[in-house]
Every structure is written in C-alpha cells, then in structure tokens.
C-alpha positions in Angstrom: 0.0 0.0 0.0 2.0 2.9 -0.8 1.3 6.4 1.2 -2.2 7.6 -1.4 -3.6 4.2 -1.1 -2.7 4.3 3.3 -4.8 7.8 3.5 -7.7 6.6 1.1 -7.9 3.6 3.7 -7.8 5.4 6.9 -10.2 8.6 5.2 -12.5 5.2 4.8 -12.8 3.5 7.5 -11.9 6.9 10.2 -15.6 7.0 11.5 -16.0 3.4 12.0 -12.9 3.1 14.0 -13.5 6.0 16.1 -16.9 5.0 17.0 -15.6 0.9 17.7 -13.4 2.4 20.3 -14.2 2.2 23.7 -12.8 5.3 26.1 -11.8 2.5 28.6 -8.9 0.1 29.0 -5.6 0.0 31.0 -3.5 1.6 28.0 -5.1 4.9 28.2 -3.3 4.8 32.1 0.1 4.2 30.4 -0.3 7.7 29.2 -0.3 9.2 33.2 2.8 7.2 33.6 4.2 8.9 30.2 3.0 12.1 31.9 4.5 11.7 35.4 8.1 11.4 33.6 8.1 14.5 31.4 8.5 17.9 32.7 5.5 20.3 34.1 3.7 22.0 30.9 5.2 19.5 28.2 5.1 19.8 24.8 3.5 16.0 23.4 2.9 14.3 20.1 0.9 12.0 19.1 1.0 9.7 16.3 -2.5 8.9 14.4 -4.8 10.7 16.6 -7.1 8.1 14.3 -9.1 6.8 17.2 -11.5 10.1 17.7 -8.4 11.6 19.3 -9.3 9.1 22.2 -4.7 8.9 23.5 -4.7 12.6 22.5 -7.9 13.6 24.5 -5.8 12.0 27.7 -2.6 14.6 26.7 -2.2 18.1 27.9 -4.1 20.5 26.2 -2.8 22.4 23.1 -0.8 18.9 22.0 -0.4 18.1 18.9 -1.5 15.6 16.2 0.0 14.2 13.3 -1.9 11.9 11.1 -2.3 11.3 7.4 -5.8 11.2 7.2 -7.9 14.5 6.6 -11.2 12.5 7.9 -9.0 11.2 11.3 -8.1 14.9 11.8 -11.7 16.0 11.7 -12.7 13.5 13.4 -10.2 14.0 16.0 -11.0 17.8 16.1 -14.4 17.6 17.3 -12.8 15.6 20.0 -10.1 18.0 20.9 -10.6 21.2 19.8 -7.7 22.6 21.6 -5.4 20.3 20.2 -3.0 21.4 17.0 -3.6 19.0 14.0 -1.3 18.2 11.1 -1.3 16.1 8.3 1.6 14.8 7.4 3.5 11.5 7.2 5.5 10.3 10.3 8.1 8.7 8.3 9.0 12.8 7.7 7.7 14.3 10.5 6.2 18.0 9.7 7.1 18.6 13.2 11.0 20.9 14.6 13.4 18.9 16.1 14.3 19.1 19.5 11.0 20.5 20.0 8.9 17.6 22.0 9.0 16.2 25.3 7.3 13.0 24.6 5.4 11.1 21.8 2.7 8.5 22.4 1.7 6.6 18.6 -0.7 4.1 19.2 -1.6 1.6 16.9 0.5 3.1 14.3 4.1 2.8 13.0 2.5 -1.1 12.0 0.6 0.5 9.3 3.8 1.4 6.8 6.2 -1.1 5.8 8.3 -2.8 8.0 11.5 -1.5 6.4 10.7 2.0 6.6 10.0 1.5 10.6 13.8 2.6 11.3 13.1 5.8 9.7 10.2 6.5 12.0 12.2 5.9 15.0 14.6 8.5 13.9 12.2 10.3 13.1 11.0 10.5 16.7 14.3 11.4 18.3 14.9 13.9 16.0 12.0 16.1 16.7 12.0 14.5 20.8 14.4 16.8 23.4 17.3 15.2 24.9 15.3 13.0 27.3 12.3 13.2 25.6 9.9 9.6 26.1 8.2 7.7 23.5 5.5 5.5 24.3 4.1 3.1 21.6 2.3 -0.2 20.9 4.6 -2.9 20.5 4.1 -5.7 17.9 4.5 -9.1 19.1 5.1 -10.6 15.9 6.6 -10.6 12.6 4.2 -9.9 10.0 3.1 -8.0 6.1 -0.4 -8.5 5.1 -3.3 -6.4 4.2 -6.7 -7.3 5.7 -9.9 -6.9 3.3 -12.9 -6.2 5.4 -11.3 -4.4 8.2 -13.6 -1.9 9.9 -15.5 -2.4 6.6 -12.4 -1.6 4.1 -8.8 -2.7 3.5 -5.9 -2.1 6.0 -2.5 -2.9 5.7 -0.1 -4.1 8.9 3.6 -4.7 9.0 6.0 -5.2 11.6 9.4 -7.2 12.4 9.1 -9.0 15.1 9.4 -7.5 18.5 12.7 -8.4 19.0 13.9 -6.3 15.5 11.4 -3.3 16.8 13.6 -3.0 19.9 16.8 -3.3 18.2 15.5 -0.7 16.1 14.4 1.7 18.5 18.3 1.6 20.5 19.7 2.0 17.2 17.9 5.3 16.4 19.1 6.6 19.7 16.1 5.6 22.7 17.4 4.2 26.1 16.1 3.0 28.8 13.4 0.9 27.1 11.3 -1.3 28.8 7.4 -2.4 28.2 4.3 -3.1 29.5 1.2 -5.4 28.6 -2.0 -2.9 28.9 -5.8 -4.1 27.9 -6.6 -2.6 24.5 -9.8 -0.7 24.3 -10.4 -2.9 21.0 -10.8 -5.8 23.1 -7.3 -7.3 23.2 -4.3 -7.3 25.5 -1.0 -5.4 23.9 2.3 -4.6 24.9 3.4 -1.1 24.8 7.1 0.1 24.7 8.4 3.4 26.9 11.8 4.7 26.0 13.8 7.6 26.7 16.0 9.5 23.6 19.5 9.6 24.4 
C-alpha cells in the first residue's frame, strides 16, 4: 500500500474506528505514567490521533497531532478542539526537532512497511528533546499482510518482530526501554514500549 492508497484507507474507515473504540482500557493509564516522567507544561505528540483523538484527549491540552488522514483529523478535532492537528507523514515528520518532550503513537508505525519503521524511529528522536519519552504499541510478531474487510475496508499491517522493533528503536538513539502489557480498548491485551531519547 504505498502512502495515497494508506490515507484513502484510513479517510475510509476513520468514523467506524472512532466509534468501535471504547474510552476504557488500561493503556489509556500508560499515558499518566508517560506524563509523570516529562517535565511540568510539556510539549506531546501523538502519532494517528485516528481513534476520535481518544490517547490525544488523555494529553495536555494544546498537544499536537500528526496523522495522514484528513477524515482522522476531523474527526479528532471535534474531540479536541484545543489540540493542533497536522497532516503529514510520520516517516518525515512535519514537526521541529528538539522541539517535544514526549510522543505516544498508538496503533500506528505497523501501518507502513516494515523497512521504513527505522526511519520513523529517527524520526521521533529527531523532533524528541534530549530526554524526551516515546510511548508506543509494540508488535508481538513478525508480519506483512493487508486485511480486506477491516472496519468495513482494507488495512495494511507490517511489523518485524518484537525483538527487531527494539533493536530498532536503540539504534535510532532511545534508552532506557522497557514495556508493558496494557488491555486494548479494541478488546485485546497489547504490549506497549516506553523509552527515553538519548
């Protein structure tokens, strides 16, 4: 799927996805734990506010979000009005470097190609401070596929292995990474990676 054919899918199936997702579930308190680690008044970005801007409603206001849907933005600005949304691509952030404290993406770096995930970890600790924390869903296995009749359209999913994803992530410059299994408000249990840029 290249990067037209990835925002036709996610301008598609936006509302659905939004409205499938429940406000509850453990992961949405992995973001106070994000919070309790950055400094008072931070600057946070998050990654595919695609979910009704459900991980971006729980950040400080006036974050930002970056996403490449048009219909995900909207979507996410009835939610958060506050909230400054982009389009753009995370593989080439629209977003200064050294200018966030932390970055939560949810659900989201699996949706590119797996060999173009090590260019979205830079990608973070470019525009992350000098201890700036990432939090992000962690993919348990190794996988490329796209899935017809996915929230009623076409998705694609790709991921290394988490093993490779880790190995990526130190070799764009995070430390201190560890993770945690949180319940998923989409019904399932998922691990979720915290690490710190160098």
């Amino acid at each position: 799927m290249d990067r037209s054919e990835l925002r036709e899918a996610w301008d598609g199936v936006a509302e659905t996805y939004a409205r499938r997702r429940d406000p509850s579930g453990s992961d949405a308190d992995l973001i106070d734990d994000l919070l309790a680690e950055l400094p008072a008044d931070p600057d946070v970005l998050d990654i595919g506010p695609c979910d009704g801007a459900r991980t971006l409603a729980n950040l400080p206001a006036g974050s930002v979000g970056v996403d490449i849907s048009r219909d995900a933005l909207e979507l996410a600005r009835e939610t958060v009005p506050e909230s400054t949304l982009v389009q753009g691509d995370m593989a080439v952030l629209p977003i200064a470097g050294d200018s966030m404290d932390g970055i939560t993406a949810y659900h989201a770096v699996f949706h590119l190609p797996r060999e173009e995930h090590p260019t979205v970890y830079e990608e973070f600790a470019r525009v992350l401070r000098p201890d700036g924390r990432l939090l992000m869903t962690l993919p348990s296995g190794r996988f490329e596929t796209t899935r017809r009749g996915w929230m009623g359209g076409s998705m694609f999913f790709s991921a290394p292995g988490r093993q490779r994803t880790l190995d990526q992530l130190r070799s764009a410059g995070f430390t201190d990474v560890r993770t945690e299994t949180a319940n998923d408000p989409l019904g399932s249990s998922t691990e979720f990676v915290f690490a710190t840029r160098e």
